[in-house]
N, C-alpha and C positions, 0 to 999 in steps of 0.2 A: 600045648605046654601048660603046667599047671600055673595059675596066677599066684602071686608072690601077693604077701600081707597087703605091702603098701601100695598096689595097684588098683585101685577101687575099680568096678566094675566097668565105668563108664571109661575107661582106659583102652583102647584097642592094642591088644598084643600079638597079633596076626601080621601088622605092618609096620615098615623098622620108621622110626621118627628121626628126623635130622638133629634135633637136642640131645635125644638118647644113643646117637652114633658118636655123635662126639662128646660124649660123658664116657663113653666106652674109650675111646683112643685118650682120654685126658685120664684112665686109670681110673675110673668111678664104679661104682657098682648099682644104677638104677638105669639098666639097660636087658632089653630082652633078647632074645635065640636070635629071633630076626634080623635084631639093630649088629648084634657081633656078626653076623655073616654078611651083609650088607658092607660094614667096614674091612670086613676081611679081603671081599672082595673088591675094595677103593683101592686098597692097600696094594694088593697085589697088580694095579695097576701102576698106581702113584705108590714108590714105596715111600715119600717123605711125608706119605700123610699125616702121621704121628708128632713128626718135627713140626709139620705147618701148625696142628693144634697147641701145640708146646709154646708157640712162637709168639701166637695168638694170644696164648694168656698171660705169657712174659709181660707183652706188650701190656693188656691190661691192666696190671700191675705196675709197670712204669707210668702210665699215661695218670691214675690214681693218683699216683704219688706226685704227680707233675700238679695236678689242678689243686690237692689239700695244700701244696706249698704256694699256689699260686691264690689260695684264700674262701676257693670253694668250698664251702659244707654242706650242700645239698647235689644229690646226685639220682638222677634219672636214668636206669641199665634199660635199656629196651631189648629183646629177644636177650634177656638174661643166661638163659638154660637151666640145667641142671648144676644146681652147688656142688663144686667141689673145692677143696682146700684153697684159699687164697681169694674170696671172693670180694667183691667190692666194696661191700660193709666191714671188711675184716683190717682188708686195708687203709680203708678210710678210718677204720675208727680209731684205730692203731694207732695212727698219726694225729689224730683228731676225734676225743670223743665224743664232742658234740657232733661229727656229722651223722647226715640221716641221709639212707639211702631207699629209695623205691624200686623194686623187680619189677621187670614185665614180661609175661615169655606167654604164647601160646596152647603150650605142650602142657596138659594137668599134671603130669608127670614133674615135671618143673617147676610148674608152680607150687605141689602139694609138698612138694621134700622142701624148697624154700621157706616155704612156711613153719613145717617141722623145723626147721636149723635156727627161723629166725624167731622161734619161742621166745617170750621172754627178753626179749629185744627193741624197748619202744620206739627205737629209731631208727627200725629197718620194716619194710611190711613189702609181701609180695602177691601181685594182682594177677587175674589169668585175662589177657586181652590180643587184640591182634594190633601189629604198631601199623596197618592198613587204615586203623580210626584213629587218628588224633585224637578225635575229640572227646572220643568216647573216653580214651587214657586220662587225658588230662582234668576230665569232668571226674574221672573217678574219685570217689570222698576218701580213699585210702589214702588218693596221689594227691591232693585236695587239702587232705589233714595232716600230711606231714608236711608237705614242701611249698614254701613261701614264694611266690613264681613272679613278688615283687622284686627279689631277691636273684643275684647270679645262683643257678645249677649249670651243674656241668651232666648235660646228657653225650648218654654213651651206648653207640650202636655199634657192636664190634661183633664181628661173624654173623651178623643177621642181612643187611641191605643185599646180599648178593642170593637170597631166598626170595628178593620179592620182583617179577618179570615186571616187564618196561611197561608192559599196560596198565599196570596200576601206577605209573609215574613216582617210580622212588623219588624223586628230586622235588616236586609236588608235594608230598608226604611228610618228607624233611623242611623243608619250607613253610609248611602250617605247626611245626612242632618250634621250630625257629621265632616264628613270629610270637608264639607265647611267654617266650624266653625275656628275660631283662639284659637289658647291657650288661657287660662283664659276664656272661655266661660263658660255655664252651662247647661245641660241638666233635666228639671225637666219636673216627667211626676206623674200622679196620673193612675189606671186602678181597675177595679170592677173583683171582684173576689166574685166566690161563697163556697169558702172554710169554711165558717162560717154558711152559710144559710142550711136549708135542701133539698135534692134532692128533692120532689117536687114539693115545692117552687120553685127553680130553675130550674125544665123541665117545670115548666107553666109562670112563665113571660120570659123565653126565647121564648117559640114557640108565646105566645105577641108580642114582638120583630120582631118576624120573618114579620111582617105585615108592618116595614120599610124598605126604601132603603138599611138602615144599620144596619144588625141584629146585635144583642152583643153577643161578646167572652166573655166567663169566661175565665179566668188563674190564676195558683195559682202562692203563691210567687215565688216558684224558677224561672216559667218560666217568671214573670215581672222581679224578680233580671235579667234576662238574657238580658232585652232590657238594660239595664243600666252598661252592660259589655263593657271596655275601658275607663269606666269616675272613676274618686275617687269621691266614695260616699261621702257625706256631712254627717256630724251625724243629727241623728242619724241611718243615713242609710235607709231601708226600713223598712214602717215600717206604723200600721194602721192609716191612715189618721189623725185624731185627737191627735196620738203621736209623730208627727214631728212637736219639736218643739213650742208646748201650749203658746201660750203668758201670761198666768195667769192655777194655777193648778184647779181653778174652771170651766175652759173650758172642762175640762176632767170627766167622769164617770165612773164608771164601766166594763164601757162595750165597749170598743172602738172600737170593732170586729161588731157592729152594724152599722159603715160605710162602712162595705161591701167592700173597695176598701185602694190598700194599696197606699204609695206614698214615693218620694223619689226624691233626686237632687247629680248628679255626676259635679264636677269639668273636663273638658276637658282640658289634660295636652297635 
């Protein structure tokens, strides 16, 4: 296919990206042939995929608005993705213009449109890093020079922990990014689970998957409660996407186990 302006070269468009499949189901336009047929075919497995993504950034959005009222102005997005309407900085700032939010996402694709969006924005900056290094993130002089880490941040891993396999010890990972943190921080993270869906279903869009950099973990609740061990959960704890915290009871259905993914925010004492 032919490359699109804002793909620099070092970009592989032969192979669909997990950031770029879901910029594609969230309505975005920095996604290639590959990443829509990859989704097309999750889809036609799982058809609530589109709702799960939808769900996800609902959430995002609510849990934001949960921590600026809650006194946070500094905010850490790990496996950020691809910007699309509504993004962390948008909403924090909204409500707060002092805050200052930090991106991190692996996919350059991600990182470079972040960057293009967050022009001219001294209180936003976006890094390209893996959230595998801690250290490396948090030495960065980007994350460094904006964010006071004597200070509460509220870091936010939502749709990433379920991209990184047990061998790398998410709970590990999460726990050296924890320990950086000051009291009064917040730890919110959202992760896809196939506790709902049918085993079929779930051996065929996983071996899908398997065709990114970044295949996806299932977990079920107790092993997500488990990354969220050391924080006071926030109510109403864990809990399916859609029921943390509804802004209106018509946001909610029946069926809130059709977002696939649960979610949840700990207080860091």
């Amino acid at each position: 296919m032919d490359r699109p302006e804002w793909a620099s070269g070092g970009i592989d468009i032969d192979r669909p990206s997990a950031a770029r499949v879901y910029d594609y189901w969230l309505g975005g336009s920095h996604n290639f042939a590959v990443d829509r047929e990859l989704a097309r075919q999750v889809t036609a497995v799982v058809p609530d995929t589109a709702l799960i993504m939808q769900a996800n950034r609902a959430f995002l959005h609510r849990a934001v608005n949960y921590l600026v009222g809650a006194g946070i102005r500094q905010f850490l997005d790990i496996g950020s993705g691809i910007p699309t309407l509504g993004n962390v900085h948008e909403v924090a700032q909204n409500a707060a213009p002092d805050a200052r939010v930090v991106y991190v996402d692996v996919d350059p694709v991600a990182v470079a449109h972040s960057r293009h969006i967050l022009s001219g924005n001294d209180r936003a900056v976006a890094i390209q890093e893996d959230l595998r290094r801690p250290e490396q993130i948090l030495a960065h002089p980007d994350v460094t020079g904006l964010l006071d880490f004597r200070k509460p941040i509220g870091l936010l891993l939502l749709a990433v922990l379920h991209f990184v396999p047990d061998h790398d010890d998410p709970a590990g990972i999460l726990a050296r990014f924890v320990d950086a943190l000051a009291p009064g921080s917040y730890l919110t993270i959202s992760h896809g689970t196939a506790d709902r869906i049918s085993d079929e279903a779930v051996r065929h869009s996983l071996e899908l998957f398997q065709r990114t950099p970044t295949p996806f973990v299932s977990r079920s609740r107790t092993d997500v409660l488990r990354l969220l061990a050391g924080s006071e959960l926030v109510e109403p704890g864990l809990v399916w996407t859609p029921l943390w915290r509804p802004e209106h009871p018509d946001d909610l259905d029946d069926h809130p186990e059709r977002s696939a993914a649960y979610a949840g925010m700990g207080r860091i004492v």
